[in-house]
Structures are given as structure tokens and as C-alpha cells.
N, C-alpha and C positions, 0 to 999 in steps of 0.2 A: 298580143299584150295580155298577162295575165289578169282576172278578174279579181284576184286577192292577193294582198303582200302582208306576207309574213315578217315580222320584223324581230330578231331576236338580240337583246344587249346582251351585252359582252365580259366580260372582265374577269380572267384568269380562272375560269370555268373549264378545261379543257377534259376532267375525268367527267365531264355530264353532256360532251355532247353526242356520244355516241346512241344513249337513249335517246333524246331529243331528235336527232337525224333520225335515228329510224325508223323511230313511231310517224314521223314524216310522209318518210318515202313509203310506208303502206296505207298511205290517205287514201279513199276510195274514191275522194273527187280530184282530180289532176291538175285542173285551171288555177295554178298559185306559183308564186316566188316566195324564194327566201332567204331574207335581206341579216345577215351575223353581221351585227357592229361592235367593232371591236374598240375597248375603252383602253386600249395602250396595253394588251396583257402581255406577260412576260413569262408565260409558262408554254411559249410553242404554239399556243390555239392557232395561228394562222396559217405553222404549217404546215400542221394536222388538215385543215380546212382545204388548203389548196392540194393539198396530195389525193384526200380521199372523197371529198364531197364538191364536186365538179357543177352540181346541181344547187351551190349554195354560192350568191354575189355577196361577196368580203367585202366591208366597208371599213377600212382603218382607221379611226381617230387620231390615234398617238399619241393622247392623252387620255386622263378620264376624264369624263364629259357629268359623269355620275348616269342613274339611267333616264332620268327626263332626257340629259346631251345626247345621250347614243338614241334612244326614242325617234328624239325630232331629226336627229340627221337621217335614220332610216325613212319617216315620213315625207321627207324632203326627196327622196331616192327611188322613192314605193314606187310603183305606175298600177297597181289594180284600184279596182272602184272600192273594192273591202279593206281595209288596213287594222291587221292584228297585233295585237303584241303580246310576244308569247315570252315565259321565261326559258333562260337557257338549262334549267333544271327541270323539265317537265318530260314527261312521257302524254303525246293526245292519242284516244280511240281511234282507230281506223275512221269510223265515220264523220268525227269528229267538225273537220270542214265544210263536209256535205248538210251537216246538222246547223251548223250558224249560217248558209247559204239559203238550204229552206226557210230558216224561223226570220229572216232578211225579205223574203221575197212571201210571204204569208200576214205581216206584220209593218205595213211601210211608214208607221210610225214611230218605230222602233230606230234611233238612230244610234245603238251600240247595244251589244249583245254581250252579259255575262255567263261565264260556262261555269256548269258542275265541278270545281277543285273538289280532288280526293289526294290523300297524303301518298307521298310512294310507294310506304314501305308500309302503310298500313291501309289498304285500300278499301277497307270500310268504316271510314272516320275520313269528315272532313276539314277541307282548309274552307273554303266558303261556297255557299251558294248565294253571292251578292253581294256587293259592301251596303252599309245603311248609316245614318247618322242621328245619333239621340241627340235631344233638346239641349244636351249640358255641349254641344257642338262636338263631340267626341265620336271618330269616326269608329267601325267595325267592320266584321267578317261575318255574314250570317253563318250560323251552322257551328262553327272551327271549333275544332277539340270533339263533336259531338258524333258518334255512332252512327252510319246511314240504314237509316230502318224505313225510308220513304217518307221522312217528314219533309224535303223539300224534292218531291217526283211532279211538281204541279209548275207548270211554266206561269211566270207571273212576272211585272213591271217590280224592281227592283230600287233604288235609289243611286247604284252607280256599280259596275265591273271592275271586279280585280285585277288590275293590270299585270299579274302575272297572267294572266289569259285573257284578253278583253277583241272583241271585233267593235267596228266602225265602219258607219257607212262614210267617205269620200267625203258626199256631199255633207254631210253635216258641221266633219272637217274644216271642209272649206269654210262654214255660215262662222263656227266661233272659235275656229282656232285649235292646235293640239296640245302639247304637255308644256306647262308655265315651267321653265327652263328657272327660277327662283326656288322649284318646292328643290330639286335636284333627286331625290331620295325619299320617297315614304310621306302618300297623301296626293299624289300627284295625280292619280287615277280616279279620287274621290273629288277632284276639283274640277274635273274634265266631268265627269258625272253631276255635277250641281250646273256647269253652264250650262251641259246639255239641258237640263229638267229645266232651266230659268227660259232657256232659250224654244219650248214648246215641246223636246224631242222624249223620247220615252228609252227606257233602257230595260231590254226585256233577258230574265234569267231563262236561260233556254238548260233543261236536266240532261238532254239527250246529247247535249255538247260537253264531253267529260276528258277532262285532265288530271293526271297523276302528277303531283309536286313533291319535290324532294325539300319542303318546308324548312328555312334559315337554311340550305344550303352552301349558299354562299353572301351571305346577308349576316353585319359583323352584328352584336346584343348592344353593343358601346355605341357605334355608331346608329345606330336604328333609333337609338334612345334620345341621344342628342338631336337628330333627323326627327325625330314624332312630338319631341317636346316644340320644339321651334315650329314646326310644319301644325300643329292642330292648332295652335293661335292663330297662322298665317291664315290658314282654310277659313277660319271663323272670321281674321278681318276684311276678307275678302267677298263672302258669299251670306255670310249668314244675315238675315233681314233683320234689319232695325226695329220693324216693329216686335219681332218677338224676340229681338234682345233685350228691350225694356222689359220684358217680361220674366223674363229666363236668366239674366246677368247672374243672378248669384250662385245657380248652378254651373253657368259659364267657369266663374270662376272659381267657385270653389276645384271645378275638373280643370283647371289650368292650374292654380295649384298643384295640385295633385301631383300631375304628370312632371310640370318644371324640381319638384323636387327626388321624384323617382330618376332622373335623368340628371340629378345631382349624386347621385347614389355611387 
């Protein structure tokens, strides 16, 4: 049984998995699956998958699930103690696996690990090191857009991983649950990061665990917008404490504004 599952969604991605697969297959730790769930695509991806990567269990949906649906069904299918979820547009570092297995087994309070994103194409500028959430409940990307000059080379507790890369221990899993099948799209990884924090667990940014993203790849501007205006209220009525929403309300809202009418745009 492997010790980590890899879980990758899906959905007519079929010119990005050749990066993905092979940054893979030169991991320098061995102990892993990896789980393509596929959200109904129609550009071939299955039978690209079953011809050439014999080492990769296809999961079919047949529909879109959006990616919480394909998430939770790979979780539901996973069998290591580690469960990742990787995007299907990423290239990882050879050590990459070996690096979130260390900082797992150094750190047992740690029940989810964020990796170093860097952009694809431009590999000194990142997409995050961390998501974090301001007081007006608006979530973010530490880092993104910003130059790697070593401002974030220091491993440190985080507020939640980017589930375009994010690891999980099993058991934590188990204790509160994995991706709320409601957000569907955008937020859902920051929600899974605040149960963890409510629930006692820690989410540690590990630097030496580093991923190349091929950012908005395949992730629509329209759709993301509608998905982040609806999803940052939900995150807020679901997690954020009451006591310092008496506090904070009018910056709530003013940044709910904001966003519901950018996402009318």
C-alpha cells in the first residue's frame, strides 16, 4: 500500500499532462499513487492516460464534479496515509515528495503541508507561498506576482495551502472532514485550512517543497469571478468568529461589496 496518494482533477487538460507525469515519475521518493480524476473531458485525456501512463489509476466521473467533486472522489479512492492534491498543470521538483514526507514526520503537529508555487514560465516569481486571510475575510496567495529573492526561504505555520499543491495527513482527514463539495471552485482549500486551525492542527509552509504552475491555465477569468464572489461570503458565513465580526463587519462588508460587484463586471 502506498504511503501517499497523489490526486490529480481533471478536466480537458490533456496538452499539461505530459509535464505533470514526468516531473512524477523522477520523484526521488517512490512510496506514492497517482489518482487523474477525470471531470467528463472530451479532449482524449483518458486515452492518452491509458496508453501511455500505466502507472497512473484513471478515475472517471462522466460528469463535472467541478474540483472539490473530482477532490473528494480521489479521497474516497486514495489508500496512503498522505493525501495530495496536486494541479493537473504543475511541474514538482524531483525531491519534492521526499520534502513534504520529511517536514510530516519532523513536525507532528502539522496536519497539512503548503508547498513553494513558482510560475512555469517564469520561475522566479511566485504564485504562493501560503494562503492567509485578512480581517475584511478576503482570502489570498502569499507572495503571487512577487520576485523570489528569498523572502519566503524560512519554513513557517501558514493559515492554509494552496490546493493547487497542498499535502494532508489521513488522520486529520478523518478528525474533520475534506473538501465541502458546496464551495465547487475557488476557496475550498482556505476552508479546509481554517477547520484545520479551529480544529487544533497546524499547516506548515515547507520552501524546500517547490512546484512550477502553469497559473490560470485552465481556470476560466468569468467563471473564477462568479466562483470567488459567492465562495468569499460563504468562507466568511461559515468560519469567520463572531466575535470579531462585531468588530470588523464594516470592512467585511465593504470587501463583499467590492468583490460581488467586480464579478458583475
Amino acid at each position: 500500500m502506498p504511503s501517499a496518494s497523489i490526486i490529480i482533477p481533471h478536466f480537458n487538460g490533456k496538452q499539461h499532462l505530459a509535464d505533470c507525469f514526468a516531473a512524477l515519475r523522477q520523484q526521488t521518493e517512490p512510496d506514492f499513487e497517482v489518482l487523474l480524476v477525470d471531470n467528463g473531458s472530451t479532449d482524449g485525456s483518458q486515452a492518452l492516460v491509458r496508453a501511455e501512463y500505466p502507472e497512473v489509476r484513471l478515475l472517471e466521473l462522466g460528469e463535472n464534479r467541478g474540483f472539490t467533486g473530482a477532490c473528494n472522489a480521489g479521497w474516497q479512492a486514495a489508500r496512503g496515509e498522505i493525501i495530495i492534491l496536486l494541479n493537473n498543470d504543475t511541474a514538482v521538483s524531483p525531491t519534492w515528495l521526499a520534502e513534504i514526507r520529511a517536514a510530516f514526520a519532523r513536525c507532528p503537529e502539522a496536519g497539512s503541508i503548503a508547498c513553494k508555487m513558482l510560475l512555469f514560465d517564469r520561475r522566479d516569481h511566485f504564485h504562493t507561498a501560503g494562503d492567509y486571510v485578512r480581517l475584511d475575510g478576503i482570502p489570498g496567495n502569499r507572495g503571487v506576482w512577487q520576485r523570489d529573492v528569498g523572502q519566503y526561504d524560512r519554513e513557517e505555520f501558514v493559515f492554509s495551502a494552496c490546493g493547487g499543491a497542498a499535502a494532508y495527513r489521513r488522520a486529520m482527514l478523518d478528525e474533520i472532514g475534506f473538501l465541502d463539495d458546496d464551495f465547487f471552485f475557488s476557496c475550498e482549500d482556505v476552508d479546509l485550512g481554517w477547520r484545520a486551525n479551529l480544529a487544533g492542527w497546524r499547516v506548515l509552509y515547507v520552501p524546500t517543497a517547490v512546484v512550477y504552475h502553469k497559473l490560470k491555465a485552465t481556470g476560466g477569468a468569468v467563471t473564477g469571478s462568479y466562483y470567488d464572489g459567492r465562495n468569499f461570503l460563504y468562507l466568511i458565513w461559515k468560519n469567520y468568529p463572531t466575535s470579531l465580526l462585531r468588530r470588523h463587519w464594516r470592512a467585511v462588508l465593504r470587501a463583499q461589496l467590492r468583490i460581488t460587484a467586480e464579478a458583475l463586471r
